[in-house]
N, C-alpha and C positions, 0 to 999 in steps of 0.2 A: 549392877548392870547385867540385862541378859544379853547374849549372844548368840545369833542366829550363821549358822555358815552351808549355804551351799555347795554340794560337789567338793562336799569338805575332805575327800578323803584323795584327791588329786595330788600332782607335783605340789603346787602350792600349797593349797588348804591341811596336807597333813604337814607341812613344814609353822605354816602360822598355829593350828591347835598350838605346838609345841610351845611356839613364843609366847600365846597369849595363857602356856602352864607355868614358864617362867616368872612374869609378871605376876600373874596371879590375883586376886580380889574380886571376882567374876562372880555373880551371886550363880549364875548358871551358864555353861555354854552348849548349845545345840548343834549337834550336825546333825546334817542329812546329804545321802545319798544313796542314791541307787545301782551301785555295783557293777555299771553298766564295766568299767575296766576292771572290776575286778581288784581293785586292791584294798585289800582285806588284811594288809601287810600296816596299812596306816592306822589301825586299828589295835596296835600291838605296841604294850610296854607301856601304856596310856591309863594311868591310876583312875579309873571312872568316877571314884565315889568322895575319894581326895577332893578331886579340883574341881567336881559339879556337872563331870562331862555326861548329857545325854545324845544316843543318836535312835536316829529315826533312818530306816530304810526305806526310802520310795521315791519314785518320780515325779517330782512337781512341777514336769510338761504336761502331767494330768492334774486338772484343777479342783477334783473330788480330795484328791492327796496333799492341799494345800490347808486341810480340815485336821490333819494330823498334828499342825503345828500350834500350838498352846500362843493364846494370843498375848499381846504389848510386849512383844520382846521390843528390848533398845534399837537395836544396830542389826542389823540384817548384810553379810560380806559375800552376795552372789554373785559365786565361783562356779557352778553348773554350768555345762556346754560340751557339748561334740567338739574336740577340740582337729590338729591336725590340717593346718591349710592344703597341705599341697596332695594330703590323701582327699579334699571333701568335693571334688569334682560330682565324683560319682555318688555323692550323699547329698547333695545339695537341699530336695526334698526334705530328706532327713534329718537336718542341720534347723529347716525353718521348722518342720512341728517339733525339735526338740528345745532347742536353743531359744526361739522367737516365744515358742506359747510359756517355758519355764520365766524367761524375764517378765511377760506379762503376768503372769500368776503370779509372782513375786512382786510385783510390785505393786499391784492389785492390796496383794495383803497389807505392804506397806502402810498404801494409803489407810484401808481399816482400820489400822492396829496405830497411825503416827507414828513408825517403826524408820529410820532412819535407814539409805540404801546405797553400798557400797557396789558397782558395778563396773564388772571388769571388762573392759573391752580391749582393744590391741591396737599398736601400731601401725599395723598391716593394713588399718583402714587409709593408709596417704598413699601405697603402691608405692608408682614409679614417680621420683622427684629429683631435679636436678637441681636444688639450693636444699639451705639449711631450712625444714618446714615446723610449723610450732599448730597449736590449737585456734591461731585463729586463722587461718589459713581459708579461701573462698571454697565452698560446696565444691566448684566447682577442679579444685587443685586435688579435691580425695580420691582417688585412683584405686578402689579393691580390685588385687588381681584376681580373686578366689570367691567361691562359694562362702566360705568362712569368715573372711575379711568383710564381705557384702552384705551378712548377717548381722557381722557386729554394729555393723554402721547401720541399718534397719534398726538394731535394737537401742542405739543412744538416740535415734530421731524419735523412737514411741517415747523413751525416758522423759527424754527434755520436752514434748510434748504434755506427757502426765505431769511434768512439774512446772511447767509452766499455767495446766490445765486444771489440776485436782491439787495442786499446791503436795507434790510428791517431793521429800527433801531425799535430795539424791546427790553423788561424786558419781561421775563415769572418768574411769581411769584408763585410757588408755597405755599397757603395760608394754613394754619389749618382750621379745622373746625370753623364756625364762632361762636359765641355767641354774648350777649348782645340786647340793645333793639334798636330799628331803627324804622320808621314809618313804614317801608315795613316787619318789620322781619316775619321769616317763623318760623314754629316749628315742623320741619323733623329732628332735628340733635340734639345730643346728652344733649347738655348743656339746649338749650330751650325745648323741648320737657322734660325733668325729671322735669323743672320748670313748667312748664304748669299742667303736669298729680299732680304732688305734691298740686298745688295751689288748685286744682279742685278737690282735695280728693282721685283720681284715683291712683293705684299700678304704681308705677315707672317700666317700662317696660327693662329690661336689660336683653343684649343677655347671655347664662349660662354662658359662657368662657368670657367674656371682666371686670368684677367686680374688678379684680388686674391687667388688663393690660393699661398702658398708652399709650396715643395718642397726637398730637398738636394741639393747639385749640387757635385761634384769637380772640380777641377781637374787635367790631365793629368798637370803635374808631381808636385803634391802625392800624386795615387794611385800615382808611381813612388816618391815619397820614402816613405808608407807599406808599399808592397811589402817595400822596401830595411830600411825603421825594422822591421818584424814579424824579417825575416832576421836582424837582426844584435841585436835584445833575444831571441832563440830564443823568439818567443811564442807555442810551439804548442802549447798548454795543450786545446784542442778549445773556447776559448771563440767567440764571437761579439763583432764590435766595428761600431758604426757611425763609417764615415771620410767626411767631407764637407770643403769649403773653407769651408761656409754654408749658412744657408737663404735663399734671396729669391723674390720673388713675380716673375708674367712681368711684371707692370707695371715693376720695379725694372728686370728684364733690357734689356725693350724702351725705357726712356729710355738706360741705355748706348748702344744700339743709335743711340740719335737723336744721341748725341755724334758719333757719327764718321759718318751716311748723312742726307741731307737726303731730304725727305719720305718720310718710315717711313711705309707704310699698313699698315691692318692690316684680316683677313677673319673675322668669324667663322664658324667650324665644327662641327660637331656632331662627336663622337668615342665609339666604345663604351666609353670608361673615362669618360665625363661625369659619372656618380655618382662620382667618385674625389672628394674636398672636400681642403680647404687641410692639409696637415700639416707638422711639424715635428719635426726630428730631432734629440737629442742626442748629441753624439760626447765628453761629459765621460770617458765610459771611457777610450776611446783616448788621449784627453789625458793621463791620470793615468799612461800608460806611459812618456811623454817626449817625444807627438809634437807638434808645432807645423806646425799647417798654413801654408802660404805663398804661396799663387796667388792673384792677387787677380783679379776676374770681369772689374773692367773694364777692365783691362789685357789679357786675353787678348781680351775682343771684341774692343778697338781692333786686336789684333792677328791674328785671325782675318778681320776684314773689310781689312786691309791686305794680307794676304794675296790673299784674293779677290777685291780691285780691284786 
């Protein structure tokens, strides 16, 4: 089987390389990416020649760059994206030719190649919800508060249009926020960034309204073992699934945090998503295919801030 991964070199994507070196039996795996963060870190300690790893540098928001890629790979896992909700105000532009034109070139290829399409989207597309919300929830209950979130939900309407259109066998995953550690991880989002400011003595930054409201939040591993679990039930039906580890509020997050850092202080902030209110996310679908999530939160921050001390 060949494997094709976008933006492979992200929090995620250098966390799944790893799993799918674990496993192993992979006639070839491809990355590509284009450097845009800079991590050149996920890149390191990675036996290339062992496990079959090739990568490819470049942007496939340009569709000349999509010619780089050797065709009938199996499984294609696009991970590519500007990522960063509450920075993309001011990118918003920047987010549709990067984000919108990369899914379409990829899935464009798909179609050519019969390449199978894993596509990440987020939970950020339901905003603000005052019950427990699932995938089948009315258009009209999906509330993006962000640039970012407005994108991702633009790019499952093209998806599920091409598969419903050009018969594109496609998963759009809507993931939780990520956590945990990965060669590549970032620290924009909620769980690592309080572990970071914590480990480093600095006030935990929290917007004034989210301190009691919850959110879904994935854990590294779990979003490789989901990747892995869609690959191998062939679940590319063109549905939508929500994949979380849980929901917890920043309050639950930040007493972990008191477990392992003596004096957590905390700042409050103002944030352009501060209308965003408390939601909750069902992943019973997902469940009902066989998946069992396994990351437990506060295991990874002890393990995150042991890290970083």
């Amino acid at each position: 089987m060949k494997i094709l991964i976008t933006g492979a070199l992200g929090h995620i994507g250098s966390g799944l390389i790893r799993e799918l070196v674990k496993i192993g039996g992979y006639e070839k795996i491809i990355l590509v990416d284009n450097f845009l963060t800079q991590r050149y870190c996920s890149l390191f300690n990675l036996n290339r020649i062992k496990n079959r790893i090739y990568f490819i540098q470049a942007d496939i928001s340009q569709a000349d760059n999509i010619k780089l890629i050797e065709p009938n790979v199996d499984i294609v896992i696009h991970l590519a994206a500007i990522t960063d909700a509450a920075g993309s105000f001011e990118r918003a532009q920047e987010l549709k030719d990067n984000n919108l034109n990369s899914t379409l070139n990829i899935a464009e290829y798909c179609i050519e190649n019969d390449s199978r399409l894993i596509f990440l989207s987020s939970t950020s597309v339901y905003g603000s919800q005052e019950n427990l919300v699932s995938e089948d929830c009315s258009l009209e209950e999906l509330k993006p508060q962000s640039p970012y979130a407005e994108m991702k939900l633009e790019e499952e309407f093209c998806l599920s249009r091409l598969a419903r259109d050009k018969n594109l066998k496609v998963s759009i995953c809507r993931f939780g926020t990520i956590f945990g550690v990965s060669s590549g991880m970032r620290f924009h989002t909620a769980v690592n960034k309080f572990c970071y400011q914590a480990a480093l003595g600095q006030p935990i930054t929290v917007w004034k309204t989210a301190m009691n409201q919850k959110r879904p939040y994935l854990g590294i591993v779990d979003a490789s073992r989901a990747i892995m679990h869609i690959a191998n039930k062939n679940l590319f039906n063109g549905e939508v699934y929500n994949i979380l580890s849980g929901n917890y509020t920043v309050g639950q997050i930040i007493n972990y945090i008191r477990e392992c850092v003596d004096d957590v202080r905390i700042d409050f902030v103002d944030n352009k998503i501060m209308n965003q209110l408390s939601y909750e996310v069902s992943d019973a679908k997902f469940r009902l295919t066989g998946y069992e999530s396994k990351d437990n939160i506060e295991l990874d921050i002890k393990e995150t801030i042991m890290l970083l001390t």
